[in-house]
C-alpha positions as CSV (number, residue, x, y, z in Angstrom):
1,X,0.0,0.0,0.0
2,X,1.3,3.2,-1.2
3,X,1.7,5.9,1.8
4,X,0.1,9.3,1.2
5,X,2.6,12.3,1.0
6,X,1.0,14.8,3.0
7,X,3.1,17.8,2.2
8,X,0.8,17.3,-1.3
9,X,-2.7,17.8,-0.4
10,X,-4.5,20.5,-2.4
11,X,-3.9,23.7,-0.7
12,X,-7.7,24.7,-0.8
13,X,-8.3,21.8,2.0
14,X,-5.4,22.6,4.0
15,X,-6.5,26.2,4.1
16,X,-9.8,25.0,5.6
17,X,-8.3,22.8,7.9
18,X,-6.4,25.6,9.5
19,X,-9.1,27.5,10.8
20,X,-10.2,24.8,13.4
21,X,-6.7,24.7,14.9
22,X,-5.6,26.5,18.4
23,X,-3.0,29.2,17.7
24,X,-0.5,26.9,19.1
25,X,-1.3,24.2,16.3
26,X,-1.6,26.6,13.7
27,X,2.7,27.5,14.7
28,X,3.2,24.2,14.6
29,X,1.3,23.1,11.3
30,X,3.3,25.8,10.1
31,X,6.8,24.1,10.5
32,X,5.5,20.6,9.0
33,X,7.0,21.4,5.7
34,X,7.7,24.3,3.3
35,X,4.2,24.0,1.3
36,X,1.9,24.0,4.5
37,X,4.2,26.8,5.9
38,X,2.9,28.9,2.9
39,X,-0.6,27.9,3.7
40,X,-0.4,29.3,7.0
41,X,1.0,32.5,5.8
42,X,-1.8,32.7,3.7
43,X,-4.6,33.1,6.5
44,X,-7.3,32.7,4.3
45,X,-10.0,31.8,6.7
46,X,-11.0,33.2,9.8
47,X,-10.3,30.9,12.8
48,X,-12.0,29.3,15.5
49,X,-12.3,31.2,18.4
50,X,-9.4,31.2,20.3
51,X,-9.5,30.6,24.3
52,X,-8.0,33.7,25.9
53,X,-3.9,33.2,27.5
54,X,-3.0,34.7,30.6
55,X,-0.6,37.8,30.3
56,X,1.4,37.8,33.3
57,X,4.9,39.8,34.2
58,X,8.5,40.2,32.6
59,X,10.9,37.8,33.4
60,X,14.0,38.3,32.0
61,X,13.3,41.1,28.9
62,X,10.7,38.3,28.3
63,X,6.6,38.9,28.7
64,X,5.4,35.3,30.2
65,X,1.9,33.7,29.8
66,X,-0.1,31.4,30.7
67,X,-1.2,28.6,28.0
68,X,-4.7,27.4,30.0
69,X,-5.6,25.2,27.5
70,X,-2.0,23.1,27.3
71,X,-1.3,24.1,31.4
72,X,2.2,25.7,29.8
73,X,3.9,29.0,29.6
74,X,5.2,31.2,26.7
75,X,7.7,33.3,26.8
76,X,7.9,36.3,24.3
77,X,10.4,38.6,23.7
78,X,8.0,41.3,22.3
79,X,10.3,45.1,22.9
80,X,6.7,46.9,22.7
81,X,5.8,44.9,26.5
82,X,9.0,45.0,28.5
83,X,8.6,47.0,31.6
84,X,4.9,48.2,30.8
85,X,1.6,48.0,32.6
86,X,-1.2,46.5,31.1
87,X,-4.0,48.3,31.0
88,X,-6.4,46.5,28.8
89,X,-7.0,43.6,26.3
90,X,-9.2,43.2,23.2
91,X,-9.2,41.1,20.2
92,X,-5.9,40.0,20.9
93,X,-4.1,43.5,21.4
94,X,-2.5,44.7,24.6
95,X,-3.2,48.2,25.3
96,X,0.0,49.7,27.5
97,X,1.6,52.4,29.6
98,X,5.1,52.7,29.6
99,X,7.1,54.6,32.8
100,X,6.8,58.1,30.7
101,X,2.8,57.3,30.4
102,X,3.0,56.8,27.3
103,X,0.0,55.0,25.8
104,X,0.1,51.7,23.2
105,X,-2.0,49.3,21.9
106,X,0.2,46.0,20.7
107,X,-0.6,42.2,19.0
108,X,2.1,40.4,20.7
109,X,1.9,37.9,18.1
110,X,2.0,40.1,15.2
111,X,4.5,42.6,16.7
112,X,2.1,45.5,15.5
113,X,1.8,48.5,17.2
114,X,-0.1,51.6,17.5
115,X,0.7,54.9,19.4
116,X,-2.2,56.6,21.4
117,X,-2.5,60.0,22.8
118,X,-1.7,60.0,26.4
119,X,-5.1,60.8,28.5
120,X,-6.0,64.0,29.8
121,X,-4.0,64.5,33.1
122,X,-6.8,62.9,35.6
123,X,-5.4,65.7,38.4
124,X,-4.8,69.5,37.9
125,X,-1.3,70.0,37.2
126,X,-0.3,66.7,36.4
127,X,0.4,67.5,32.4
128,X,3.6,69.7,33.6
129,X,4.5,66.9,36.0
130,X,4.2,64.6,32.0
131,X,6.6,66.9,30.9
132,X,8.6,68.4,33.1
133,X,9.0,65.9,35.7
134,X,9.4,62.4,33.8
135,X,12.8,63.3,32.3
136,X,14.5,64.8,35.6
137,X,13.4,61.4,36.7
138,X,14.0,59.1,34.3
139,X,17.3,60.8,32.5
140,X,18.8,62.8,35.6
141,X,20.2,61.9,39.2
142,X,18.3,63.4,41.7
143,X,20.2,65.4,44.2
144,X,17.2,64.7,46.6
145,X,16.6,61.8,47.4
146,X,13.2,62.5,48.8
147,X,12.1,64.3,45.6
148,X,13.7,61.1,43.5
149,X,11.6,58.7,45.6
150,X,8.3,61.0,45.6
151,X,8.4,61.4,41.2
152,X,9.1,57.3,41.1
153,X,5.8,56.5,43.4
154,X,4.2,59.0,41.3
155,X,5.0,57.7,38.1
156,X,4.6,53.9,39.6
157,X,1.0,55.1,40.7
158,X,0.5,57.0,37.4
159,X,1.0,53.8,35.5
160,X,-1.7,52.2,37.5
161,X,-4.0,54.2,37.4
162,X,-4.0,56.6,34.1
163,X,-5.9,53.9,32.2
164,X,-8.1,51.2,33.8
165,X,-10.2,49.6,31.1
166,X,-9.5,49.7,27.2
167,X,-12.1,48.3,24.6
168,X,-12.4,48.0,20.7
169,X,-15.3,47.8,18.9
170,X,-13.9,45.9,16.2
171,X,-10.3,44.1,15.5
172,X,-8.0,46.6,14.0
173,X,-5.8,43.9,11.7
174,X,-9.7,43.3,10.0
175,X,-11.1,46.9,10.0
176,X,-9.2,50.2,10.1
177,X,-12.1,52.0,11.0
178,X,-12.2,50.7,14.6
179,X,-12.8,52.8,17.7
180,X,-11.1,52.9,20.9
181,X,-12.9,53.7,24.6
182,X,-10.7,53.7,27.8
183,X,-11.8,54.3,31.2
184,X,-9.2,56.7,32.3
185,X,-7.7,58.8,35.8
186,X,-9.1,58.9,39.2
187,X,-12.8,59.7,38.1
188,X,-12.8,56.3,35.3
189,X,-14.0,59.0,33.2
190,X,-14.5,57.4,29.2
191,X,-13.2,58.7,26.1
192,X,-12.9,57.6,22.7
193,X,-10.2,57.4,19.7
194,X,-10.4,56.3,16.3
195,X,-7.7,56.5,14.0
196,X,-6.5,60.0,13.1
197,X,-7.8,61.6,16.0
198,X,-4.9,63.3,17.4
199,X,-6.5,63.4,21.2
200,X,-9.3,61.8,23.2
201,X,-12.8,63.2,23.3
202,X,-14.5,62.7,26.3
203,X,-18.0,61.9,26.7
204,X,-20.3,64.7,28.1
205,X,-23.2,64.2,30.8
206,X,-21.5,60.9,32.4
207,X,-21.3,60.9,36.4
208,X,-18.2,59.9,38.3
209,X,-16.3,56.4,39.1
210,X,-17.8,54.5,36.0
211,X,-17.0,51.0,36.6
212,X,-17.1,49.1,32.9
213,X,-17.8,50.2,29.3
214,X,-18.9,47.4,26.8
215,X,-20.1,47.8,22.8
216,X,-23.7,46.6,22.5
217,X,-26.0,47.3,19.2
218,X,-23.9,50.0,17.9
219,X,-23.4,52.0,21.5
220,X,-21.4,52.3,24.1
221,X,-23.2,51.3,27.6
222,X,-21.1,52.5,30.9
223,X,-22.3,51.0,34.4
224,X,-22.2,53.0,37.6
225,X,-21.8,51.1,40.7
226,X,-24.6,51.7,43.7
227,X,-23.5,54.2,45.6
228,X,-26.2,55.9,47.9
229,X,-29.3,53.8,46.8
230,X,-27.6,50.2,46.6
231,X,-28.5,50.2,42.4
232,X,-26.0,50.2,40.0
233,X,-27.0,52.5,37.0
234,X,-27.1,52.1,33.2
235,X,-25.5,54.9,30.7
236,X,-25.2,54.7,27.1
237,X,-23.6,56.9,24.5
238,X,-22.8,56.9,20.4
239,X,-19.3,57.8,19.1
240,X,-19.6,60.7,17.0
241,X,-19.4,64.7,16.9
242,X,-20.3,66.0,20.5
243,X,-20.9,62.6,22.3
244,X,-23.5,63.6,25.0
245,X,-24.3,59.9,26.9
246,X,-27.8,59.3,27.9
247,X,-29.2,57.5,31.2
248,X,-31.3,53.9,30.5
249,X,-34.7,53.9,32.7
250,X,-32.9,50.8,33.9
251,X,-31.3,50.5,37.6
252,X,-30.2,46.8,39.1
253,X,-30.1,46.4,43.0
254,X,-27.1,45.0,44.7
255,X,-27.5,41.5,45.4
256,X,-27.5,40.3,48.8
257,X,-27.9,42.7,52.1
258,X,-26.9,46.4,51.6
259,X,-25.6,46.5,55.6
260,X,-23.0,43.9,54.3
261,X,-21.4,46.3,52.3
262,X,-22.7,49.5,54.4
263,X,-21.1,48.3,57.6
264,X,-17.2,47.0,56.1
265,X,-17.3,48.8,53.1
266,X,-13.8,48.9,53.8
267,X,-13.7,45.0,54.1
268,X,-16.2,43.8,51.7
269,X,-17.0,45.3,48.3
270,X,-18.6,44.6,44.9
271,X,-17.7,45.2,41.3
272,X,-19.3,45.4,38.0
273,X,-18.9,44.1,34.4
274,X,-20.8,44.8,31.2
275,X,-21.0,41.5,29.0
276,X,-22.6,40.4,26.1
277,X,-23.8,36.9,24.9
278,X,-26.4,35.1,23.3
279,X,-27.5,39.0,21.6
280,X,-28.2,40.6,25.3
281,X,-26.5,42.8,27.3
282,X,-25.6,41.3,30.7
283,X,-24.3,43.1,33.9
284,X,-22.1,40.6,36.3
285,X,-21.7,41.3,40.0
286,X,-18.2,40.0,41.8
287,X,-18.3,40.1,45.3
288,X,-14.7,40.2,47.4
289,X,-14.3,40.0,51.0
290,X,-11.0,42.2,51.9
291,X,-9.4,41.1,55.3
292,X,-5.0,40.2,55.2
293,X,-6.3,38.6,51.8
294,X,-8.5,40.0,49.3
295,X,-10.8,37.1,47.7
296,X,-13.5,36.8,45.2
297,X,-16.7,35.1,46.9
298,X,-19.8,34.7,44.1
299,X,-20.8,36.3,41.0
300,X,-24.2,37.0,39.9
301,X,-25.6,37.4,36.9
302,X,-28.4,39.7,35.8
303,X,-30.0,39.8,32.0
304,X,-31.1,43.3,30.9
305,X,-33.7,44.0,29.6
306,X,-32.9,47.5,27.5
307,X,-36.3,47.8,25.6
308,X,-38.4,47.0,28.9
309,X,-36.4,48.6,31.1
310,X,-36.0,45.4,33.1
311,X,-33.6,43.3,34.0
312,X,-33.9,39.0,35.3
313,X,-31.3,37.3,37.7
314,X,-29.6,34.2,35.8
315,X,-29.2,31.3,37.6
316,X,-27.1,29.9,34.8
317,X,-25.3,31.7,31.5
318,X,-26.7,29.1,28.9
319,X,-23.3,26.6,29.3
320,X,-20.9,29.5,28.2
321,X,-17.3,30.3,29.6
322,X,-16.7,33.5,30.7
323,X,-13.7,35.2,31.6
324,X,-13.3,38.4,32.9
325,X,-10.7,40.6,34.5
326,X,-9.0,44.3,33.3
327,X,-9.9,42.9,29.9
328,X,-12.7,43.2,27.4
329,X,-14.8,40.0,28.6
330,X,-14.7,36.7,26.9
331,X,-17.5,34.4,26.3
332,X,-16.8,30.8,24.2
333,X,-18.6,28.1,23.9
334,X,-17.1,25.2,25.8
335,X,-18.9,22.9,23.4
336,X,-15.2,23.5,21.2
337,X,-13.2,22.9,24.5
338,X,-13.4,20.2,26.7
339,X,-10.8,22.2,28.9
340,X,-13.3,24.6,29.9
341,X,-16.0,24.2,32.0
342,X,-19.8,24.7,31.3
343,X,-21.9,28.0,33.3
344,X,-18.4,29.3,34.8
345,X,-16.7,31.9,34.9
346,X,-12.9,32.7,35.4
347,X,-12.0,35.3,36.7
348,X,-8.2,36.8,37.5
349,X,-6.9,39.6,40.3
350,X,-8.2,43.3,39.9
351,X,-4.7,45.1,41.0
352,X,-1.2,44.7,42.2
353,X,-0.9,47.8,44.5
354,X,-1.6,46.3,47.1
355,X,-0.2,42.8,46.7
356,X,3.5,43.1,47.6
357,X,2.8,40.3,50.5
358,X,0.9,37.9,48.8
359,X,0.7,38.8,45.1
360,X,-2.0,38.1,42.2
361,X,-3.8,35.6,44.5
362,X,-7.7,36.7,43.4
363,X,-7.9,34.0,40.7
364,X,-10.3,31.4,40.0
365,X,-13.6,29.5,38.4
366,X,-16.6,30.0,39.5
367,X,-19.5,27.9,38.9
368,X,-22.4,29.1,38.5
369,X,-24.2,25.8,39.4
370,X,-22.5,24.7,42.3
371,X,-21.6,28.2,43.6
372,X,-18.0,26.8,44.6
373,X,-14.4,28.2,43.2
374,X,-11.6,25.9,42.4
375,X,-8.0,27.3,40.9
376,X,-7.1,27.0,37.7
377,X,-3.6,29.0,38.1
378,X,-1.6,28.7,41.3
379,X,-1.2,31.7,43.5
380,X,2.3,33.4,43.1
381,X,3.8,36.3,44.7
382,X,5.1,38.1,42.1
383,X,4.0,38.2,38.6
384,X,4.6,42.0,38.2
385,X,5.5,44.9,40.2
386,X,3.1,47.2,38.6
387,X,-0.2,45.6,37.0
388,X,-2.6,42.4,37.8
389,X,-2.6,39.3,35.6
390,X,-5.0,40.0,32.3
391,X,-6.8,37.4,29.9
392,X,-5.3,37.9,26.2
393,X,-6.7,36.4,23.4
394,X,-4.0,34.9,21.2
395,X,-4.1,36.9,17.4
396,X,-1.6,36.0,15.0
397,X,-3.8,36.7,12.1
């Protein structure tokens, strides 16, 4: 029996077969032979949706992460990551701050790169402190010490907090014509930035400490978290000339007893996301309990209802995988992946600041069924000294 040479199958079939492989199979049908190496270049067909990495810290020049899916780590040398903060993650770009704040988005796979506008300073005076400050601190010896340490916890600090969430609309290596909306400073104020804008524009008629942005039906939806009346708040906003943002006749109550958050709001807290699946908007709930340790304890899940101006509690998410962290949120259906685990969501650290004791420790599954947590990454002490671990979609194409 004659054995089939499989360098020769027709190119047409190979090109199909790509697009159900992991990123890590597609690099390694790659380097099979010469003429399926030319097929991959070729990227003809959209793949499968990928399940999101784990961007962690530098180690040596390097930016490491975590493989979930194989239970293995990468290491790139990407120049574009070394020493910056990550302060967002959507269709497979990194958006970053480097020590001089400035700000990047970058496809570690691709090696593309955009530059952004810095923000708006998010305190009055901080712009001359941008340009005045940053090179007697990085290029110049201090001659106070006190002064020297002062501008590096600023600019540490600065780094963390400048930018806290950064979203696209659509992938920029399949549309130019995408649009960019950060959450940025000390009052999460959003913004926008398409390509050729040289600045930001902000977004008029928002209040302060916005929690998450999402795209949804062609707008921009913002959630503020309860404050005074235990109900977080719905806004929503086009990009455009004079962005004004509107308020959705739509308010969700905290879940579970106000006095728990009331009485330790200091110990125990809540945050919120904004995600989308099955064609509705969704708003998440995370829970944490803040003692020595800082740990996640439940999520809930509530469907909105924009048109109706309701909203239902889920007691499942329809056998999706979520996951959800300082990046654009994730869902897949774990129907492709036997690694992942129906109605759960993972879910990885919110900051570093204050972690130098135990480090990114806040990460986990949660299942929605069950209502328990098990690990899926073990707790380390240091992945970074500035920013939290952040899910990354891999995107070579």
């Amino acid at each position: 029996m004659c054995m089939a040479n499989w360098s020769e199958l027709p190119c047409d079939i190979l090109e199909h077969l790509t697009s159900f492989l992991p990123v890590q199979d597609y690099h390694r049908f790659s380097l099979v032979c010469l003429n399926w190496r030319m097929v991959a270049k070729q990227k003809r067909y959209s793949p499968i949706q990928q399940i999101p990495w784990l961007a962690l810290g530098t180690e040596e020049n390097k930016r490491k992460f975590y493989n979930l899916l194989e239970d293995r780590h990468y290491y790139l040398d990407v120049p574009n990551l070394r020493d910056k903060v990550l302060c967002g993650s959507s269709y497979g770009w990194l958006f970053t701050l480097d020590r001089k704040l400035k700000f990047h988005m970058v496809n570690p796979l691709t090696r593309k790169c955009y530059d952004l506008p810095t923000p708006p300073p998010f305190l009055e005076g901080d712009l001359g402190m941008y340009e005045q400050d940053v090179p007697r601190f990085l290029e110049a010896e201090s001659e106070d010490e006190e002064i020297h340490e002062f501008l590096r916890e600023f600019f540490e600090e600065s780094q963390r907090i400048l930018v806290v969430k950064s979203i696209f609309d659509y992938d920029p290596s399949t549309r130019p014509d995408f649009t960019v909306v950060i959450l940025y400073g000390d009052d999460d104020t959003p913004a926008f930035w398409r390509p050729g804008d040289n600045a930001w524009t902000d977004i008029t008629g928002l209040p302060r400490a916005l929690e998450d942005i999402a795209f949804f039906d062609g707008k921009v939806y913002c959630v503020q978290p309860p404050i005074d009346n235990n109900h977080s708040v719905i806004y929503t906003f086009e990009v455009g000339n004079d962005p004004k943002a509107t308020k959705v006749e739509l308010q969700v109550p905290r879940h579970g007893n106000p006095n728990y958050f009331i009485e330790d709001r200091y110990q125990n807290f809540s945050v919120n996301y904004l995600v989308v699946f099955d064609g509705k908007l969704h708003l998440v709930e995370r829970f944490i309990e803040r003692t020595e340790h800082r740990l996640t304890t439940e999520f809930v899940v509530h469907e909105l209802d924009l048109e109706g101006n309701n909203y239902s509690t889920c007691q499942h998410i329809n056998g999706h995988t979520i996951f959800l962290g300082g990046n654009a949120p994730v869902v897949i259906n774990p129907c492709q992946f036997s690694h992942c685990m129906k109605d759960t969501i993972y879910f990885t650290d919110l900051e570093f600041g204050h972690k130098e004791l135990y480090g990114a420790e806040d990460l986990g599954i949660y299942d929605m069924i069950s209502k328990s947590i098990t690990p899926y990454y073990p707790r380390e002490v240091f992945h970074h000294t500035l920013s939290a671990p952040i899910w990354f979609t891999p995107n070579p194409w």
